[in-house]
OpenMM code with the backbone's topology and positions (N, CA, C; nanometers):
from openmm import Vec3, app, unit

residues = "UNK UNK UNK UNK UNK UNK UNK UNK UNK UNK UNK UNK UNK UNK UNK UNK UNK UNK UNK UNK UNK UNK UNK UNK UNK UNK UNK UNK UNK UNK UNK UNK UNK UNK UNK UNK UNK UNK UNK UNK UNK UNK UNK UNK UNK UNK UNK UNK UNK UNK UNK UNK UNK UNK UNK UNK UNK UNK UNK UNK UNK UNK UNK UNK UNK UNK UNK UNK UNK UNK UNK UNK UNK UNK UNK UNK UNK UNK UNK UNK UNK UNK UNK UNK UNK UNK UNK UNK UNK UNK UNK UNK UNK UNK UNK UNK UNK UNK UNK UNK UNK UNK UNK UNK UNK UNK UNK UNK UNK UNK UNK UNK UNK UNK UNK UNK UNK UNK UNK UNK UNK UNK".split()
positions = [
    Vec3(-1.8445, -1.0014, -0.1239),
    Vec3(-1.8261, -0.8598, -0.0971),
    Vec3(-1.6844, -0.8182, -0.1353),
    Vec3(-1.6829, -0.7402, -0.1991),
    Vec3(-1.5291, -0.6614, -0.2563),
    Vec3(-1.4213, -0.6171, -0.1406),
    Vec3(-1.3390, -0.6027, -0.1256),
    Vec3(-1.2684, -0.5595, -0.0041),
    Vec3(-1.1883, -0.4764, -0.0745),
    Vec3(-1.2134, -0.3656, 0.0130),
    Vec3(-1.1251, -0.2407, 0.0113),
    Vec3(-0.9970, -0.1943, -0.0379),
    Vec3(-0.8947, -0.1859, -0.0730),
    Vec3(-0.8046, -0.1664, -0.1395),
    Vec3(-0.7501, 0.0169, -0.1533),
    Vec3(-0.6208, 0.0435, -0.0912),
    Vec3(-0.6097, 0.1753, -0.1148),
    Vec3(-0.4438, 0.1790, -0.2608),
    Vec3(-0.4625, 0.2081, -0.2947),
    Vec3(-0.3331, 0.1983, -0.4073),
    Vec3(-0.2442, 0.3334, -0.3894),
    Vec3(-0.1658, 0.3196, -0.3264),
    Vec3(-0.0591, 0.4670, -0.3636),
    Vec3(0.0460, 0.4261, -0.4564),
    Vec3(0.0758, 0.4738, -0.5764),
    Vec3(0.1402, 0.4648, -0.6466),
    Vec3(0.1656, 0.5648, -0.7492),
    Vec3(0.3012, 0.6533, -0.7921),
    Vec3(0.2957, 0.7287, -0.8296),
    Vec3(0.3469, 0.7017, -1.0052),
    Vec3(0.3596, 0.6010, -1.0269),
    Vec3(0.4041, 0.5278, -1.1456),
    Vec3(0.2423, 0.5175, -1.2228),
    Vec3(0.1919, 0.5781, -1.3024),
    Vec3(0.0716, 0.5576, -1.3572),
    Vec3(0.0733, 0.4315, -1.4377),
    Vec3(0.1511, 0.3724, -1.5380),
    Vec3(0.1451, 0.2424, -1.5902),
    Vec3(0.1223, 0.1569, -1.5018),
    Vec3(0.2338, 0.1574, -1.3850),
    Vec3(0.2383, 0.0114, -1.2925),
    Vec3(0.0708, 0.0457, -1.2477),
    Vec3(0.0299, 0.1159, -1.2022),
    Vec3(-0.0731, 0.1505, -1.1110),
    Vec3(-0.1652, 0.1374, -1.1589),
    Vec3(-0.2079, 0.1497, -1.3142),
    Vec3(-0.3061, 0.0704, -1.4342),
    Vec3(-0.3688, -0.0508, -1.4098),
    Vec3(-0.1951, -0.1164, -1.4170),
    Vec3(-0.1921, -0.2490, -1.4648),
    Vec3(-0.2282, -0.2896, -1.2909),
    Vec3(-0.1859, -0.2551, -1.1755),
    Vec3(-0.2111, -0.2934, -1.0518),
    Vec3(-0.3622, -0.3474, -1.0485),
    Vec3(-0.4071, -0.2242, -1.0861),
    Vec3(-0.5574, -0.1615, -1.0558),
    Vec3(-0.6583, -0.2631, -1.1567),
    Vec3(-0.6597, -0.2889, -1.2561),
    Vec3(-0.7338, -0.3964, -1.3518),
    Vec3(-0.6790, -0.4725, -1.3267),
    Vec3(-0.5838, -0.5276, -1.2556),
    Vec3(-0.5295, -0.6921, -1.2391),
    Vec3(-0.6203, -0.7459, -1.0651),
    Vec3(-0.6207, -0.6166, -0.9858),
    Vec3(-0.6800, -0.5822, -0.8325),
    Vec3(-0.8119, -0.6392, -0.8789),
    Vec3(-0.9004, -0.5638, -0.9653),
    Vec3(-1.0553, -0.5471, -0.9915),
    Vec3(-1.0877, -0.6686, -1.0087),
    Vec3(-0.9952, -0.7212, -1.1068),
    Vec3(-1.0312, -0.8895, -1.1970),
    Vec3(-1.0724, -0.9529, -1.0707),
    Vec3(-0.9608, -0.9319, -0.9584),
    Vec3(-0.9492, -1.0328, -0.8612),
    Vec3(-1.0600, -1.0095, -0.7017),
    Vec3(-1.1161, -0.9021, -0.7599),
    Vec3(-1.2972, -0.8518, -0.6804),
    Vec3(-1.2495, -0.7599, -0.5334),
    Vec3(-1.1479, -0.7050, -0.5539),
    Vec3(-1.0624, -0.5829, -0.5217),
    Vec3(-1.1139, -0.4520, -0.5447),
    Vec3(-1.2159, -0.3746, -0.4420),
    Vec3(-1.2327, -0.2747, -0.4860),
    Vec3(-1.1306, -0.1572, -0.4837),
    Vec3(-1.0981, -0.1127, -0.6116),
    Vec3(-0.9490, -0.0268, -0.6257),
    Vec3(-0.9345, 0.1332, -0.5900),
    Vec3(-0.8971, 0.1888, -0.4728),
    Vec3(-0.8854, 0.3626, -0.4877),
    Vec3(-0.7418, 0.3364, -0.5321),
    Vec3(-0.6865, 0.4357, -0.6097),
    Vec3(-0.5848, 0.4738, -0.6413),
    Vec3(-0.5223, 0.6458, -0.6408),
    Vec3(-0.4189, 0.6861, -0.6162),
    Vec3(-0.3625, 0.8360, -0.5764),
    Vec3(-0.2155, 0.8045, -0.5768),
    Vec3(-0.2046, 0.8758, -0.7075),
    Vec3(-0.0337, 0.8873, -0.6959),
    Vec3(0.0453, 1.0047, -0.6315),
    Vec3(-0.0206, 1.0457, -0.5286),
    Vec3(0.1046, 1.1044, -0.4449),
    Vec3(0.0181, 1.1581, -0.2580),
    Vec3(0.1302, 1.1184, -0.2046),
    Vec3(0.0891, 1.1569, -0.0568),
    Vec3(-0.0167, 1.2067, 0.0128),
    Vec3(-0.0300, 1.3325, -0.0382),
    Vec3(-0.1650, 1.4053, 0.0010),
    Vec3(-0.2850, 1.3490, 0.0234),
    Vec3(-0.2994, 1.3171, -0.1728),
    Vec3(-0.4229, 1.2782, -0.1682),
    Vec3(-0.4660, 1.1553, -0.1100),
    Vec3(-0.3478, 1.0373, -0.0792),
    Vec3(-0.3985, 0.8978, 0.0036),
    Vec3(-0.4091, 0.9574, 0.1276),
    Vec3(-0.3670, 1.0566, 0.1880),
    Vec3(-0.3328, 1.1084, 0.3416),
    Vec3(-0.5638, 1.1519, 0.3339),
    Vec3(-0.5741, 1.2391, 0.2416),
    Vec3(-0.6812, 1.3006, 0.2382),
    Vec3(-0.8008, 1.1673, 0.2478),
    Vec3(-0.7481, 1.0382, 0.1396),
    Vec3(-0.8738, 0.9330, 0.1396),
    Vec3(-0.8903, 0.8359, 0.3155),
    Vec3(-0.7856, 0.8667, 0.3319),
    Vec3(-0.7508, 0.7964, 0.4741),
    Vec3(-0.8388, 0.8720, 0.5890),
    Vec3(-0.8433, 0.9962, 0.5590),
    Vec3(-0.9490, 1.0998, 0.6168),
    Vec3(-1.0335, 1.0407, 0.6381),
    Vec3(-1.1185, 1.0270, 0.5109),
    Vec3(-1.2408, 1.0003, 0.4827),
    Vec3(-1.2819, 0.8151, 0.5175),
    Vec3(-1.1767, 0.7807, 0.4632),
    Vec3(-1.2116, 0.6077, 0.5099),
    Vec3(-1.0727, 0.5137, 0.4836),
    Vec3(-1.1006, 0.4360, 0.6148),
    Vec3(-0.9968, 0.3303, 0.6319),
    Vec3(-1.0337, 0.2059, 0.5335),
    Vec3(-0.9282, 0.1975, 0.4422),
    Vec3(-0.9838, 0.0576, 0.3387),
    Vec3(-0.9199, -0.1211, 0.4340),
    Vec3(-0.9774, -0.1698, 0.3859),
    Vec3(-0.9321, -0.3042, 0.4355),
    Vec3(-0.7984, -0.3694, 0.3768),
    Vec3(-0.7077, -0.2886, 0.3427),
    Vec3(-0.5575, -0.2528, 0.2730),
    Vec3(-0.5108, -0.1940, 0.2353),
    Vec3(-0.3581, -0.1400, 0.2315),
    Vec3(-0.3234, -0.0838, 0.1836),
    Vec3(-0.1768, -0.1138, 0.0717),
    Vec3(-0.1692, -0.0755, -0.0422),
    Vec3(-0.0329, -0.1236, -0.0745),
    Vec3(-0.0308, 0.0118, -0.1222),
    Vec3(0.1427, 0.0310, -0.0890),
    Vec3(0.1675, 0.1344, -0.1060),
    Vec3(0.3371, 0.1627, -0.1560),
    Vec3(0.3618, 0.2931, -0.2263),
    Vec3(0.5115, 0.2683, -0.2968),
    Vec3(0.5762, 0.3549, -0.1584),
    Vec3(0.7150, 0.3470, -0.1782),
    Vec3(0.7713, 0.4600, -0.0608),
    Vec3(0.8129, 0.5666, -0.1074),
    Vec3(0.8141, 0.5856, -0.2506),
    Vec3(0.8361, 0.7073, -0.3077),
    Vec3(0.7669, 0.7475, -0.3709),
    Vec3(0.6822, 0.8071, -0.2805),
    Vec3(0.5656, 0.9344, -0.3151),
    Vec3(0.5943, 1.0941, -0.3672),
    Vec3(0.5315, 1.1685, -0.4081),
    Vec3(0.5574, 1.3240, -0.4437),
    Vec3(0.4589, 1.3302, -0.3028),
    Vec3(0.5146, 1.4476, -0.2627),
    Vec3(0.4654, 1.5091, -0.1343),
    Vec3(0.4844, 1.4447, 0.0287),
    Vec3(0.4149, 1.3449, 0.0077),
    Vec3(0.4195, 1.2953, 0.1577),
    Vec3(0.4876, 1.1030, 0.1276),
    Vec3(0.5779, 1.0667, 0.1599),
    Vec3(0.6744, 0.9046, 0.1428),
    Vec3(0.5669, 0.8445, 0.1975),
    Vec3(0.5982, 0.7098, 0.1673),
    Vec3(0.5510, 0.6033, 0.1517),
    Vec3(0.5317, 0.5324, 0.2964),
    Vec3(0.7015, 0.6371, 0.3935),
    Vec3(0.7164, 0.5557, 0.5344),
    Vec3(0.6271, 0.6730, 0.6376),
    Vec3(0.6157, 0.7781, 0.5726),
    Vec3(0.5404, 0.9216, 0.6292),
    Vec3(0.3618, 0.8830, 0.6408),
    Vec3(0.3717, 0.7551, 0.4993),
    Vec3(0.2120, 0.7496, 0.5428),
    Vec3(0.1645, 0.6284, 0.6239),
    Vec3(0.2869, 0.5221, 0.6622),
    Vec3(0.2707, 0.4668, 0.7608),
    Vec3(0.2748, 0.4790, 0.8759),
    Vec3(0.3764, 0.5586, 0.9003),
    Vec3(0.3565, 0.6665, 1.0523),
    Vec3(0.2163, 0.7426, 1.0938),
    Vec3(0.1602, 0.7893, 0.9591),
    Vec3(0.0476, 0.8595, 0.9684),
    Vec3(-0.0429, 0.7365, 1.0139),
    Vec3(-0.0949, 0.6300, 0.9474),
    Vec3(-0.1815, 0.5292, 0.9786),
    Vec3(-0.1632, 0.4718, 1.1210),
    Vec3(-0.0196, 0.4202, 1.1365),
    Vec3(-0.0672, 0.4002, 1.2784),
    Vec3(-0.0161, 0.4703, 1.3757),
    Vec3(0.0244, 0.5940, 1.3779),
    Vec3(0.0439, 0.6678, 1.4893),
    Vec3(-0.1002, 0.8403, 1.4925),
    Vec3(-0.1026, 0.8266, 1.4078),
    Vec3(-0.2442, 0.9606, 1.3989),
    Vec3(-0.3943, 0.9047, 1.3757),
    Vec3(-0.4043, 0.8301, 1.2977),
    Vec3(-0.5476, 0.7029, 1.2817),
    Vec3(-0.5478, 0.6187, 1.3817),
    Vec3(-0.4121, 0.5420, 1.4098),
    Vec3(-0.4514, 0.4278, 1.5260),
    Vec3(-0.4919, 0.3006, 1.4355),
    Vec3(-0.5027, 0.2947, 1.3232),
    Vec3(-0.5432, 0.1707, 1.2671),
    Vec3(-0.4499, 0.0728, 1.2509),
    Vec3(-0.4514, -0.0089, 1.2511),
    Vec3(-0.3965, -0.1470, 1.2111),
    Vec3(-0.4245, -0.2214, 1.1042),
    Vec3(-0.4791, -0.1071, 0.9893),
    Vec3(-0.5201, -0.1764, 0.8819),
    Vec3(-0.4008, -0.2402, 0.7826),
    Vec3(-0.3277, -0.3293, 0.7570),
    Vec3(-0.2486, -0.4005, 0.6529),
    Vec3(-0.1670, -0.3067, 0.5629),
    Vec3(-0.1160, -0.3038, 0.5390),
    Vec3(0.0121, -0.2855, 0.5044),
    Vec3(0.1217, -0.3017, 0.3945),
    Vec3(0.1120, -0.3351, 0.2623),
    Vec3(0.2430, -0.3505, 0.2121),
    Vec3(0.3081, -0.2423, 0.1632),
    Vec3(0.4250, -0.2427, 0.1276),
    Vec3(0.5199, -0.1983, 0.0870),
    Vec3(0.5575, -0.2175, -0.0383),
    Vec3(0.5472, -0.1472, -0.1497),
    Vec3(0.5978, -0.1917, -0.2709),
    Vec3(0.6892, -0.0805, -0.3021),
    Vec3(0.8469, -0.1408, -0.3553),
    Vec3(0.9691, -0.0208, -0.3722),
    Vec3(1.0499, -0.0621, -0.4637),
    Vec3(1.0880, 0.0171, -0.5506),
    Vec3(1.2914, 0.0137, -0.5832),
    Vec3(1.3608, 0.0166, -0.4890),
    Vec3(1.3246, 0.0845, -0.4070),
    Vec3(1.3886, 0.1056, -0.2639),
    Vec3(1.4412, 0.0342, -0.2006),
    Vec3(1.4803, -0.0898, -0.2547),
    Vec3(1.5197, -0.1825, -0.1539),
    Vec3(1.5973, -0.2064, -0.0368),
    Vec3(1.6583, -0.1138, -0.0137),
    Vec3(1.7656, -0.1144, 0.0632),
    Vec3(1.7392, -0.1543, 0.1624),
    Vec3(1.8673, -0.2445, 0.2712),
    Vec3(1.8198, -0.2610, 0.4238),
    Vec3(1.7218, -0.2023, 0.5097),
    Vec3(1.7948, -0.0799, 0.5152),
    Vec3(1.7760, 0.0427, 0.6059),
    Vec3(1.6318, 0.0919, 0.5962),
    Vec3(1.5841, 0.1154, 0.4369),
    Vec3(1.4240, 0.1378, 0.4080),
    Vec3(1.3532, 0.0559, 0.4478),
    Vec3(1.3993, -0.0523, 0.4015),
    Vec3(1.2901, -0.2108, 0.4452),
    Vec3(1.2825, -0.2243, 0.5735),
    Vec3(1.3792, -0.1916, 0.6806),
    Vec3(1.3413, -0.2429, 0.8031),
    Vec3(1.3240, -0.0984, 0.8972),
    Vec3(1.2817, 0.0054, 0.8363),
    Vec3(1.2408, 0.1236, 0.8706),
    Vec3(1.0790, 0.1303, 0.8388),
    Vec3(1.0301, 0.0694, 0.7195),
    Vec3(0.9334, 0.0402, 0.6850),
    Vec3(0.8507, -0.0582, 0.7821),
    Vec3(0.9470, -0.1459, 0.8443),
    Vec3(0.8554, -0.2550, 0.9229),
    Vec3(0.8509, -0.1618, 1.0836),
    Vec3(0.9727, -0.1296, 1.1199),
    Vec3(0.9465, -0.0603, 1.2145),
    Vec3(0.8272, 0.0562, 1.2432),
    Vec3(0.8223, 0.1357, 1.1297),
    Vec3(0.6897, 0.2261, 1.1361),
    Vec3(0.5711, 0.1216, 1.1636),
    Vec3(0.6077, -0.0244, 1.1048),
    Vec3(0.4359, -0.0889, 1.1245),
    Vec3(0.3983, -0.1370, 0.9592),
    Vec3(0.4538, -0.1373, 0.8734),
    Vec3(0.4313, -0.2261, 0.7579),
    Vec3(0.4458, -0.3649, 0.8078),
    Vec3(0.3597, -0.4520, 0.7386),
    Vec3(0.2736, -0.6151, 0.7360),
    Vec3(0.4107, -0.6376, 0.6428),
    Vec3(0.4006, -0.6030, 0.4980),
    Vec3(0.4559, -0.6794, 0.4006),
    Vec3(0.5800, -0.5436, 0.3379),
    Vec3(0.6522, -0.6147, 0.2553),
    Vec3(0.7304, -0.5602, 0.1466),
    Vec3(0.7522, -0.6372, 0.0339),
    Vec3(0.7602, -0.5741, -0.1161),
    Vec3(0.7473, -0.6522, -0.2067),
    Vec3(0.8824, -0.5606, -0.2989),
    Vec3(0.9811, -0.6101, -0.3191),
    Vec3(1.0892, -0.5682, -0.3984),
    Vec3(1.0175, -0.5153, -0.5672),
    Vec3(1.0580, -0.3946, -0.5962),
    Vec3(0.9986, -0.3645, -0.7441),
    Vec3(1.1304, -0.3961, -0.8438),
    Vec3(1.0814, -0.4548, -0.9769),
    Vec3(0.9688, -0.4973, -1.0154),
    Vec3(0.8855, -0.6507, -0.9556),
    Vec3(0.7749, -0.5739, -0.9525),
    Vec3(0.6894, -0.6849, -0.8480),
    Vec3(0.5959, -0.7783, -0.9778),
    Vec3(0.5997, -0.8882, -0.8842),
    Vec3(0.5011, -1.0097, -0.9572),
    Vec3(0.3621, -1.0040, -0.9117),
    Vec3(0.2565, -1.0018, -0.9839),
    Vec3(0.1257, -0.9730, -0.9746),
    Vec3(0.0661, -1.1384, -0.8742),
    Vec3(0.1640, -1.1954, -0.9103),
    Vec3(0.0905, -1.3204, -0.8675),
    Vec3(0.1594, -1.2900, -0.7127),
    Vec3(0.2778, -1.2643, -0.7196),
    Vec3(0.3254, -1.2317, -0.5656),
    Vec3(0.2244, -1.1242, -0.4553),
    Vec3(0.1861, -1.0621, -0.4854),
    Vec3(0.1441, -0.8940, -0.4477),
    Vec3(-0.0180, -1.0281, -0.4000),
    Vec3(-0.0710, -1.1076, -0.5135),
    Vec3(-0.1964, -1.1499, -0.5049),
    Vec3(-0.2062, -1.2035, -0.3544),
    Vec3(-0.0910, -1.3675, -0.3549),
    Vec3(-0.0873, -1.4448, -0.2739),
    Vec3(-0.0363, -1.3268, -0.1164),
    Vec3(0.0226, -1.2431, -0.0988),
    Vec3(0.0893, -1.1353, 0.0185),
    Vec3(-0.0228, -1.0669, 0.0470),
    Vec3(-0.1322, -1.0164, -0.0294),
    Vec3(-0.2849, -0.9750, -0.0163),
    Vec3(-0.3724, -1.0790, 0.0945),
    Vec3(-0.3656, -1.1853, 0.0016),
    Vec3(-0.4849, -1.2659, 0.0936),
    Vec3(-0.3909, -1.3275, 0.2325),
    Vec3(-0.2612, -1.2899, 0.2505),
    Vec3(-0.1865, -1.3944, 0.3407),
    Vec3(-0.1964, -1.2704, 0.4973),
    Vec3(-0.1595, -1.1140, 0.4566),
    Vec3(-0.2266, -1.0153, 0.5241),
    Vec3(-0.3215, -1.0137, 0.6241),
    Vec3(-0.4082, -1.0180, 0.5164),
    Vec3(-0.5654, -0.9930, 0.5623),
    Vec3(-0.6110, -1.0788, 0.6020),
    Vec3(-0.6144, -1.2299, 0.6110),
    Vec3(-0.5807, -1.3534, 0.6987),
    Vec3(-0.5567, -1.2805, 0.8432),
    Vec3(-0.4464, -1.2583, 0.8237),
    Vec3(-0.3961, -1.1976, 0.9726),
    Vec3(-0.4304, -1.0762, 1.0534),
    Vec3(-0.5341, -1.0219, 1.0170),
    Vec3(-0.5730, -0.9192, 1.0778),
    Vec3(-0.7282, -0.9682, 1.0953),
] * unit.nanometer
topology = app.Topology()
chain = topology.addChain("A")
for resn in residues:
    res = topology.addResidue(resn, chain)
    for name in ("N", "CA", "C"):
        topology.addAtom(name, app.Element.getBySymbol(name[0]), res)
């Protein structure tokens, strides 16, 4: 059975290449490059992950983790994928309730093994 997968990413190349590297690996892929519209799929359904950038157009990356677990209540998984690296983001990010963070540019094989190590845990 495919497991769920929500992709926020506002970088359309990276988010391509995310998304056919996700599928190969039996990842069913939503993808939405900017706030709203992941805020809107989250509406409609909780996926069994999420990776997500923190710099979104419209609604951030740490705005839609606040949203997940303080307005949904879910505990659905979590990463973090950023340039953003900074202290302050990264451990603002965990504080809202992010699982993972993955420094950009990210390794596909990294993002793979932080996927199944996640969802293990939930």
């Amino acid at each position: 059975m495919d497991k769920k997968l929500l992709l926020a990413e506002d970088d359309d190349l990276l988010a391509s290449l995310l998304k056919f590297r996700l599928e190969k690996e039996g990842y069913e892929v939503a993808w939405s490059s900017d706030g709203r519209k992941v805020k809107e799929q989250l509406k409609k359904q909780i996926p069994d992950v999420i990776v997500c950038d923190i710099m979104l157009p419209y609604f951030s990356g740490l705005e839609l983790i606040a949203y997940v677990r303080k307005d949904l209540k879910s505990n659905v998984p979590i990463i973090i994928i950023s340039a953003a690296g900074n202290e302050e983001t990264v451990l603002n990010a965990f504080e809202l309730g992010a699982n993972d963070f993955i420094q950009k540019p990210i390794s596909l094989s990294v993002l793979l093994v932080r996927l199944i190590k996640v969802m293990k845990k939930t």
